[in-house]
PDB file of N, CA, C and O in Angstrom:
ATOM      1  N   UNK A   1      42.900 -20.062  -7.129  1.00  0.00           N
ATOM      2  CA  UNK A   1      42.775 -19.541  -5.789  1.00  0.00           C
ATOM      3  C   UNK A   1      41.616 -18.546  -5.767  1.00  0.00           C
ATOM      4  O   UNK A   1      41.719 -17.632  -6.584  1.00  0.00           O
ATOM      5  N   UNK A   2      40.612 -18.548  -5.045  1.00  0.00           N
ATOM      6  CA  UNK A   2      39.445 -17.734  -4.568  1.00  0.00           C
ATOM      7  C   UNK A   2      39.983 -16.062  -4.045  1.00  0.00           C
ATOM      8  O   UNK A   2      40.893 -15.665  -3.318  1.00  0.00           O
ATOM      9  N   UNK A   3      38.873 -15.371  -4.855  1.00  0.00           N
ATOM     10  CA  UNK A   3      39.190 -13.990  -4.795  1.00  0.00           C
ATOM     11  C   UNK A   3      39.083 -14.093  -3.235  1.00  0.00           C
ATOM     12  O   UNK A   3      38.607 -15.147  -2.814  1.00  0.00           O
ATOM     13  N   UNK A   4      39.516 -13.005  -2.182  1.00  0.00           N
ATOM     14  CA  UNK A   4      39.340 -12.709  -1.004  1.00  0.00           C
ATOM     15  C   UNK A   4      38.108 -11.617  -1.012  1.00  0.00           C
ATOM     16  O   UNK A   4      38.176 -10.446  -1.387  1.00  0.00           O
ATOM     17  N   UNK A   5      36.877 -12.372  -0.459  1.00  0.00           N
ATOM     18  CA  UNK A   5      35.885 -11.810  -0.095  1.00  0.00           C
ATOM     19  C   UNK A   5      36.149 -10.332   0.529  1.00  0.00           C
ATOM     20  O   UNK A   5      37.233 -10.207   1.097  1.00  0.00           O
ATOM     21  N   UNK A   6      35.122  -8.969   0.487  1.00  0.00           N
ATOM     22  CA  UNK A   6      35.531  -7.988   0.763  1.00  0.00           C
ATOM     23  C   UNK A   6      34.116  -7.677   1.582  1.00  0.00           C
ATOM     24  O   UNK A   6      32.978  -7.706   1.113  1.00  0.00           O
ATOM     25  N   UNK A   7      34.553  -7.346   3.053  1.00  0.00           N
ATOM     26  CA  UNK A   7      32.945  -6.737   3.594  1.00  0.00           C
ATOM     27  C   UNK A   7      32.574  -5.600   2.529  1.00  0.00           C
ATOM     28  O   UNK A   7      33.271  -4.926   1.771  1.00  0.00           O
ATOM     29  N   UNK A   8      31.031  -5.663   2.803  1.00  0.00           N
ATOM     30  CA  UNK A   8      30.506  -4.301   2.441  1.00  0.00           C
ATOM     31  C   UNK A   8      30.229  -3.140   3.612  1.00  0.00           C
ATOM     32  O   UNK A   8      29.823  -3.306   4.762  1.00  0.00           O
ATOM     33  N   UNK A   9      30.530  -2.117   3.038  1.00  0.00           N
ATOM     34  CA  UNK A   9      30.069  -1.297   4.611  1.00  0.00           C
ATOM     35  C   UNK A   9      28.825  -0.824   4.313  1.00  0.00           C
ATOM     36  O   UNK A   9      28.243  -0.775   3.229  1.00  0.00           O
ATOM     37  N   UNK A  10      28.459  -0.456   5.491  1.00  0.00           N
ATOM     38  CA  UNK A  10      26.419   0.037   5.687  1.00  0.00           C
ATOM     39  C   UNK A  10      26.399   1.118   4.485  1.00  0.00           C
ATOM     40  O   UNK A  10      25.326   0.992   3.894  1.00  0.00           O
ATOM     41  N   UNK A  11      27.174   2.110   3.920  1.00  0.00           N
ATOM     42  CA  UNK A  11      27.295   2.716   2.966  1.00  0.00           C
ATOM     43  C   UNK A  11      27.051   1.987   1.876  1.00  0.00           C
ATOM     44  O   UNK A  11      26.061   1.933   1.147  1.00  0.00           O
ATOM     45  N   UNK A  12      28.139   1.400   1.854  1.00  0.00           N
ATOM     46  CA  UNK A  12      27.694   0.292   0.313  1.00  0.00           C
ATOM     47  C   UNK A  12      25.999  -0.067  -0.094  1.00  0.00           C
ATOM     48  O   UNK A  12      25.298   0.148  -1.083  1.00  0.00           O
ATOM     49  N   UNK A  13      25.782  -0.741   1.269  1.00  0.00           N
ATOM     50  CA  UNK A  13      24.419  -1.514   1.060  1.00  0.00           C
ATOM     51  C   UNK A  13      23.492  -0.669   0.974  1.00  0.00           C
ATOM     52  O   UNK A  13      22.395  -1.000   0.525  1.00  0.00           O
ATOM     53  N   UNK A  14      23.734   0.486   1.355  1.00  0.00           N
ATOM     54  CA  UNK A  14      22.849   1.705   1.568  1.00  0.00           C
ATOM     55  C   UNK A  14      22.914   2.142  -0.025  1.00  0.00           C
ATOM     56  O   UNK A  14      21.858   2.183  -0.657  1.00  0.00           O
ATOM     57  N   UNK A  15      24.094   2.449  -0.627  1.00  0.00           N
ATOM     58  CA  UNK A  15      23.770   2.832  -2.031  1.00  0.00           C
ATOM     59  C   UNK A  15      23.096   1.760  -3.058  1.00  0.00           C
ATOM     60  O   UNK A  15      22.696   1.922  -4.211  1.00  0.00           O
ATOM     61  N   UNK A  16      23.115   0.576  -2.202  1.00  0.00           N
ATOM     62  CA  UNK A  16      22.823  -0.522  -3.597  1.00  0.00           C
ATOM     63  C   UNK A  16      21.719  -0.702  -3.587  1.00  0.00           C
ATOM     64  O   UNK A  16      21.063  -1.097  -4.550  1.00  0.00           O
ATOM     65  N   UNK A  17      21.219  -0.391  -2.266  1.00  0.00           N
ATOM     66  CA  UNK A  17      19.396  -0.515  -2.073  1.00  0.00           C
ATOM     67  C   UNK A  17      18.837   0.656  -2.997  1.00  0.00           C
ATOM     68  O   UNK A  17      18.123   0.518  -3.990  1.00  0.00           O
ATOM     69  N   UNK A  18      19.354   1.917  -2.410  1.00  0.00           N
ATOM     70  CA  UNK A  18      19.018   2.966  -3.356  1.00  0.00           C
ATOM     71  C   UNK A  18      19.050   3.144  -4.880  1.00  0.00           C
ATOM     72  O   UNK A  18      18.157   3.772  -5.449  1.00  0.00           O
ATOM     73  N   UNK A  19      20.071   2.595  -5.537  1.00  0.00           N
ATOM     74  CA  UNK A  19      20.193   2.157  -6.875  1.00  0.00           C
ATOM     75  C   UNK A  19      19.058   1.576  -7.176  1.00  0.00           C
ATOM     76  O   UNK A  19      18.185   2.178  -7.802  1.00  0.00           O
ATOM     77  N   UNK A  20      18.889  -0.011  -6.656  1.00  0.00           N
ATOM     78  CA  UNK A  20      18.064  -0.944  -6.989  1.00  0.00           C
ATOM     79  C   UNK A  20      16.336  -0.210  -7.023  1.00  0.00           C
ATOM     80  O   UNK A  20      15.623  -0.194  -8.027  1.00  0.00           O
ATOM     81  N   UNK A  21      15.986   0.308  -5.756  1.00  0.00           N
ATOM     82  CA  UNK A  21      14.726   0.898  -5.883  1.00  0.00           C
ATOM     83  C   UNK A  21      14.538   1.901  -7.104  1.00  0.00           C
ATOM     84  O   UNK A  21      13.536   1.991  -7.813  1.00  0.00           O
ATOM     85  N   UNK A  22      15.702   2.627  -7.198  1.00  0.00           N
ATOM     86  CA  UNK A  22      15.637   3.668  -8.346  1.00  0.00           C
ATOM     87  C   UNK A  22      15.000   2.622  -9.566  1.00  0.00           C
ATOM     88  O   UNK A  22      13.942   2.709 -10.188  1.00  0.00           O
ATOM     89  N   UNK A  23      15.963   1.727  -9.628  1.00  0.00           N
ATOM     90  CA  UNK A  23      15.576   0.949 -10.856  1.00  0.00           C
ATOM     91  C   UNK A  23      13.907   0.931 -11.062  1.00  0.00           C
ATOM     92  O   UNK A  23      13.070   1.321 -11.876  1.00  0.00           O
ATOM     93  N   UNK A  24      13.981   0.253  -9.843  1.00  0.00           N
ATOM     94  CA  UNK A  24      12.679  -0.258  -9.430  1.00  0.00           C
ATOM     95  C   UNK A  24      11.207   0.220 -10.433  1.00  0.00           C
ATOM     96  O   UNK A  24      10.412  -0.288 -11.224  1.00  0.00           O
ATOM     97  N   UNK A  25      11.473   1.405  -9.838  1.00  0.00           N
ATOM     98  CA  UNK A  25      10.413   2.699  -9.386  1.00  0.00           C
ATOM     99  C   UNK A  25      10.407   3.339 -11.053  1.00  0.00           C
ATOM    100  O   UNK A  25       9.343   3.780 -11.488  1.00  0.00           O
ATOM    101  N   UNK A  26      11.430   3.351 -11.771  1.00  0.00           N
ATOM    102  CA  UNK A  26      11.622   4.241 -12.735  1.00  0.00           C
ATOM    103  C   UNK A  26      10.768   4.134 -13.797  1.00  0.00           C
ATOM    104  O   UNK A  26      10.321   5.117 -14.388  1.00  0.00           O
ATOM    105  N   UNK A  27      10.511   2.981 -14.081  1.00  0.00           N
ATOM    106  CA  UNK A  27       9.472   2.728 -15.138  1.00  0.00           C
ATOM    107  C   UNK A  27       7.946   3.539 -15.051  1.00  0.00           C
ATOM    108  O   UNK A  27       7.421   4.059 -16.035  1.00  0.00           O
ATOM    109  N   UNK A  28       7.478   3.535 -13.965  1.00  0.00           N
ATOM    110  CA  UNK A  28       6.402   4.295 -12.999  1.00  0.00           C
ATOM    111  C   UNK A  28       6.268   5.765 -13.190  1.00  0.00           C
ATOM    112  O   UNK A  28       5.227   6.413 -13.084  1.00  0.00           O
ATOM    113  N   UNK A  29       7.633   6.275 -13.529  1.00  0.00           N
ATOM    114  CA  UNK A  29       7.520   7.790 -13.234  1.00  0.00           C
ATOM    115  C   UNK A  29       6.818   8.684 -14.694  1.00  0.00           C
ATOM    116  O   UNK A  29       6.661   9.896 -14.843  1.00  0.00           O
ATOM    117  N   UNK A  30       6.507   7.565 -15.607  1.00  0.00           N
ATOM    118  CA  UNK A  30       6.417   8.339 -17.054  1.00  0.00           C
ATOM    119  C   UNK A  30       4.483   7.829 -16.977  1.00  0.00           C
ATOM    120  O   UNK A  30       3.631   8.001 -17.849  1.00  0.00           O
ATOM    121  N   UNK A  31       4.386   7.413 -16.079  1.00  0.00           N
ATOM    122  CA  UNK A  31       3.084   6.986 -16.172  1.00  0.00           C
ATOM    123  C   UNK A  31       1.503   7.482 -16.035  1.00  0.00           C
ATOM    124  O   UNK A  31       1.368   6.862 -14.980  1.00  0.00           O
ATOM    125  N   UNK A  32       0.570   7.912 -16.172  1.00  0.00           N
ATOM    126  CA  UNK A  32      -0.695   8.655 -16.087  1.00  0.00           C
ATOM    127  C   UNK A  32      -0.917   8.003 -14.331  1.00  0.00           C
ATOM    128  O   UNK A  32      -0.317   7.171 -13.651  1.00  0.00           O
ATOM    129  N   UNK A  33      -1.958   8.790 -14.143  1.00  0.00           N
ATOM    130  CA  UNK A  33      -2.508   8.594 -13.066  1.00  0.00           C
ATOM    131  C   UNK A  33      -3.961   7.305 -12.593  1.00  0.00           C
ATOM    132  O   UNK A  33      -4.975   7.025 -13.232  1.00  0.00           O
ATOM    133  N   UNK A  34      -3.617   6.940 -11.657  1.00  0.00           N
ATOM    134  CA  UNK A  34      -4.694   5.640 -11.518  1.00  0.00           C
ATOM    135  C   UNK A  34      -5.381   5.619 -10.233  1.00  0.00           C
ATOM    136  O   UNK A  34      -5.073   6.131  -9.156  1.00  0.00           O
ATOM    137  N   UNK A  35      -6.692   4.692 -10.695  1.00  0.00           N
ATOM    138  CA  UNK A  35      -7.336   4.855  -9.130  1.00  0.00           C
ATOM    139  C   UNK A  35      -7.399   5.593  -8.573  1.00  0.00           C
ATOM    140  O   UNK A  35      -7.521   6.724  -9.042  1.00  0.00           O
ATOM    141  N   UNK A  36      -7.346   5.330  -7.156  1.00  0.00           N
ATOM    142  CA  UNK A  36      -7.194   6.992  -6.338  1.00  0.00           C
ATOM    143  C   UNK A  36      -6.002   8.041  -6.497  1.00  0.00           C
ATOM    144  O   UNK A  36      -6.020   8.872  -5.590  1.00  0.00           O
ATOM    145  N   UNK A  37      -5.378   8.145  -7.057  1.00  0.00           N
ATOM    146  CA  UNK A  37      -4.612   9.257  -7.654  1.00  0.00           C
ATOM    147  C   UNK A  37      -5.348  10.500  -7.711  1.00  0.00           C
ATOM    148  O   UNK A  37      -4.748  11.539  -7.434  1.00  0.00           O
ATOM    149  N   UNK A  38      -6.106  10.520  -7.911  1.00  0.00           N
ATOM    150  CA  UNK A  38      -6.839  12.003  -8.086  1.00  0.00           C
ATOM    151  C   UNK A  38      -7.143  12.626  -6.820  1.00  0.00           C
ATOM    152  O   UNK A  38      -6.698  13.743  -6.559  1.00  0.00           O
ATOM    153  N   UNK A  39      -7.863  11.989  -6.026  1.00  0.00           N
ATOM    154  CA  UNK A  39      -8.308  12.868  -4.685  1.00  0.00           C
ATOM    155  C   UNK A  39      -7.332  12.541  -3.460  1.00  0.00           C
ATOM    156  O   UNK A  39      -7.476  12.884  -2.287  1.00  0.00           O
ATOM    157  N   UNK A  40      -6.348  11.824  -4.007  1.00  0.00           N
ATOM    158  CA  UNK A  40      -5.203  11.495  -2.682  1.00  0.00           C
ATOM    159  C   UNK A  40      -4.414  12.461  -3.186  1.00  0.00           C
ATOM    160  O   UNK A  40      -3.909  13.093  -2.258  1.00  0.00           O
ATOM    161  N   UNK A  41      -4.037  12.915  -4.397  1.00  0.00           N
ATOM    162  CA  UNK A  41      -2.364  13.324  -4.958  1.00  0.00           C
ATOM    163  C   UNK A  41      -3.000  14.363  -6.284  1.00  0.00           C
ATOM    164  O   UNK A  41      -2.107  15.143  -6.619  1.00  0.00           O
ATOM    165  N   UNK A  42      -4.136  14.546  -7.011  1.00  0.00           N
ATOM    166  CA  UNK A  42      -4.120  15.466  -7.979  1.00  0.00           C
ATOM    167  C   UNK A  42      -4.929  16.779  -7.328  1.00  0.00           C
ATOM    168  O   UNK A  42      -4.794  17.977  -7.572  1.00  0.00           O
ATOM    169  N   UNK A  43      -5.711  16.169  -6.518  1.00  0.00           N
ATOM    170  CA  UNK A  43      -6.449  17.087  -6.036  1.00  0.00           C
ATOM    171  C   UNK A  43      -6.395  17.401  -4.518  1.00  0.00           C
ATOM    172  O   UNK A  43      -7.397  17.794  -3.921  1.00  0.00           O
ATOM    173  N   UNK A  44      -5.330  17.238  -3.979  1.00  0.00           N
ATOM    174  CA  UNK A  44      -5.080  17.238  -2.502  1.00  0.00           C
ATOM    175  C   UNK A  44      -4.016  18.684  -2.425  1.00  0.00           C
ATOM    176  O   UNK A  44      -2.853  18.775  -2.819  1.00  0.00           O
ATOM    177  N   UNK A  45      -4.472  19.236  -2.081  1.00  0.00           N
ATOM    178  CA  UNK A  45      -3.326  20.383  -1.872  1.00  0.00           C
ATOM    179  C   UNK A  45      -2.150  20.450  -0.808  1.00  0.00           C
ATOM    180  O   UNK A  45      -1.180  21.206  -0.756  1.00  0.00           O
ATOM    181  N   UNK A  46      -2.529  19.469  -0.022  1.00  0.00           N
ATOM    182  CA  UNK A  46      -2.008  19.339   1.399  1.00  0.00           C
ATOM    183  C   UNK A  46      -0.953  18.492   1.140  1.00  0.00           C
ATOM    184  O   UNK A  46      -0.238  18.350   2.133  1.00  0.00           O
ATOM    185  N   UNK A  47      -0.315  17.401  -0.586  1.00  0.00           N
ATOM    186  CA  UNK A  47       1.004  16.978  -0.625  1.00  0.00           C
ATOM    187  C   UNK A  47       1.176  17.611  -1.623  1.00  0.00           C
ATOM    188  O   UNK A  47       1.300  16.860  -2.591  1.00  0.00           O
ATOM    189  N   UNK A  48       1.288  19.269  -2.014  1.00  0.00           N
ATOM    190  CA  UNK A  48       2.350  20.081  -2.922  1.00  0.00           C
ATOM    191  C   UNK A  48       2.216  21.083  -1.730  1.00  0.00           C
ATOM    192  O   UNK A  48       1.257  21.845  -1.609  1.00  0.00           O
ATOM    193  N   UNK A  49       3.342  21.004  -0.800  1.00  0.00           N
ATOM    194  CA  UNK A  49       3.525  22.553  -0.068  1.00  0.00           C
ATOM    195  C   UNK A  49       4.648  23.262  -0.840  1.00  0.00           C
ATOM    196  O   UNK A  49       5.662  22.858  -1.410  1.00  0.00           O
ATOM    197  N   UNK A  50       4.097  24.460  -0.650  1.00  0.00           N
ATOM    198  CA  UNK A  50       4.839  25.430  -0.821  1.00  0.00           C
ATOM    199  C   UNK A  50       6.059  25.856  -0.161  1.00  0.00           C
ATOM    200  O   UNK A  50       6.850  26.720  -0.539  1.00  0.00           O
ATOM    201  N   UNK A  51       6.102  25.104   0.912  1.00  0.00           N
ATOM    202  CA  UNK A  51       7.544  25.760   1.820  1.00  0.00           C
ATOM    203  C   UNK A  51       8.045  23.955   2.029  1.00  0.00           C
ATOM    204  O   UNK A  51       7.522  22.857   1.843  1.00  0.00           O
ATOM    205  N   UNK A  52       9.434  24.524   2.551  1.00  0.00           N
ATOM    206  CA  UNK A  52       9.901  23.051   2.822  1.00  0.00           C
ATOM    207  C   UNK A  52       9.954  23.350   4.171  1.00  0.00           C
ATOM    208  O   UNK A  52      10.081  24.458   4.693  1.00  0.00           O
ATOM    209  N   UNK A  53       9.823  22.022   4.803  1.00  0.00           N
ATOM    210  CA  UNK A  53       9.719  22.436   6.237  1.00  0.00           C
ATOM    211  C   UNK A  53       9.259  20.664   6.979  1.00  0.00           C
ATOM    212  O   UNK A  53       8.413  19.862   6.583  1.00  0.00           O
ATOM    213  N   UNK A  54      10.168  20.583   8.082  1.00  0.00           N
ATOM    214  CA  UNK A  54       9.207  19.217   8.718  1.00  0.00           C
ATOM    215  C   UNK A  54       7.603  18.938   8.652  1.00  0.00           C
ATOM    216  O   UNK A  54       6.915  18.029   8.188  1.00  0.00           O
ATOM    217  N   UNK A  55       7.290  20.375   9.464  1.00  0.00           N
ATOM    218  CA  UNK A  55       6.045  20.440   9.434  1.00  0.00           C
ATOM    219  C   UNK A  55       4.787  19.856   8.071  1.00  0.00           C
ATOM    220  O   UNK A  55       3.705  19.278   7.967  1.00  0.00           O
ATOM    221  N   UNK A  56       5.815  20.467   7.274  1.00  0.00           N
ATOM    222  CA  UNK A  56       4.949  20.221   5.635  1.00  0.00           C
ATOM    223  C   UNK A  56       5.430  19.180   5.130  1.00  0.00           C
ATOM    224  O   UNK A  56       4.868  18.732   4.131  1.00  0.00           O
ATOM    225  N   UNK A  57       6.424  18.601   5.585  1.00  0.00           N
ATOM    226  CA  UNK A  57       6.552  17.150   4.783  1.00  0.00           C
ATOM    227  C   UNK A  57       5.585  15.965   5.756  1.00  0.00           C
ATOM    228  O   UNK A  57       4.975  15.028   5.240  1.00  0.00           O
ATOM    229  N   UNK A  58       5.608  16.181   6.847  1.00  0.00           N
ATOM    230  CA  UNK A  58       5.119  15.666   7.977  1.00  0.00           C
ATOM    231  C   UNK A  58       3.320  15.625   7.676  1.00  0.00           C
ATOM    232  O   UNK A  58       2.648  14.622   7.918  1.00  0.00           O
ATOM    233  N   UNK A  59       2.823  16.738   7.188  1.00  0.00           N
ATOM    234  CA  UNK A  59       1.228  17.234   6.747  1.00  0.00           C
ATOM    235  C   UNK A  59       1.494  16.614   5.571  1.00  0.00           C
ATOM    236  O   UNK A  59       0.590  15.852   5.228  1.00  0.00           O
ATOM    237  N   UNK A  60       2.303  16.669   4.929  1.00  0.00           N
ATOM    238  CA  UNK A  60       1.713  15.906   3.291  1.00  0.00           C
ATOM    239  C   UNK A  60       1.646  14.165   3.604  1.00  0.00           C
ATOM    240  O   UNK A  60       0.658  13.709   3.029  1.00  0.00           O
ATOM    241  N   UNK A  61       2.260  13.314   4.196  1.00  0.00           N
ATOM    242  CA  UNK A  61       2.763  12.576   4.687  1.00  0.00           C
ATOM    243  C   UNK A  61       1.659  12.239   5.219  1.00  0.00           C
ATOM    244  O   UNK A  61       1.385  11.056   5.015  1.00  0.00           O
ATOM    245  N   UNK A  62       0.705  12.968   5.989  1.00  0.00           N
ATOM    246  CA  UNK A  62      -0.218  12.538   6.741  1.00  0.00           C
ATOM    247  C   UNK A  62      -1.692  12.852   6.655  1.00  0.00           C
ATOM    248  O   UNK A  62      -2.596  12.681   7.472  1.00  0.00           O
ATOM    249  N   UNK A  63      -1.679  13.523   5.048  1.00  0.00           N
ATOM    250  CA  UNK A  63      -3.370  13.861   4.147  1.00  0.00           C
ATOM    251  C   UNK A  63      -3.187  13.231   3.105  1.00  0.00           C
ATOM    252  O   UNK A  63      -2.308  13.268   2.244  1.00  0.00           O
ATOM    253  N   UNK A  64      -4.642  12.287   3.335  1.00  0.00           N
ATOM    254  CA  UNK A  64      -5.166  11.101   2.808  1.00  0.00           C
ATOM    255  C   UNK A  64      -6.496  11.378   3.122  1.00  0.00           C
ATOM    256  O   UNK A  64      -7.000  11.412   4.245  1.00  0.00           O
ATOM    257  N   UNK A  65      -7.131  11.614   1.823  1.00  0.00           N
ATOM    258  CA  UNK A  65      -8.386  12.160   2.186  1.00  0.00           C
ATOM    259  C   UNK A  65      -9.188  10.993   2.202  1.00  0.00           C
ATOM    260  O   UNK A  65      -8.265  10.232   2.489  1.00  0.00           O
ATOM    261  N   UNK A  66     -10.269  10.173   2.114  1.00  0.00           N
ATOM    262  CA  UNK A  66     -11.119   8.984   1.837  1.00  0.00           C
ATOM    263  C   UNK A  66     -11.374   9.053   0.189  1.00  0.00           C
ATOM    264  O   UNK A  66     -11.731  10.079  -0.390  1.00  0.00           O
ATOM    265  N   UNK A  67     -11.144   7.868  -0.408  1.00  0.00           N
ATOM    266  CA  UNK A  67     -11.080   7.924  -1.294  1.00  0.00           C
ATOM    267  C   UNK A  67     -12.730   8.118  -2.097  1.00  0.00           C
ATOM    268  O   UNK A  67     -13.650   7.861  -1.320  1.00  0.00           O
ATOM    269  N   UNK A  68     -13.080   8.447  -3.234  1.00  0.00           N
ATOM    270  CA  UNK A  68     -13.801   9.301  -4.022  1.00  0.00           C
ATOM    271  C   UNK A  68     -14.645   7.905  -4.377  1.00  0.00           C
ATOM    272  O   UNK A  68     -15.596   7.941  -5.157  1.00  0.00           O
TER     273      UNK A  68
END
């Protein structure tokens, strides 16, 4: 006899996406810097603010200098 299927709720799918990207992404995080990395993200001051704030996630979010 077949297990009885169980919905998932938007929670569920919401953590499994999040899991999965974690996975994803993780290999990446031990990694040097490439390409434009430097003048978008090493040398941009405008995505390390100092305060937390909409405003400053919103400004980092939205400086992208032309690349080098």
């Amino acid at each position: 006899m077949p297990l009885p299927l169980r919905r998932l709720s938007g929670a569920h799918l919401l953590v499994a996406a999040l899991a999965a990207t974690c996975l994803v992404y993780a290999p990446g995080l031990t990694g040097g810097w490439f390409f434009d990395d430097f003048p978008n993200i090493v040398r941009n001051p405008d995505v390390q603010p100092s305060r937390f704030g909409l405003s400053e996630f919103v400004g980092a979010a939205l400086s992208s200098p032309a690349s080098e």
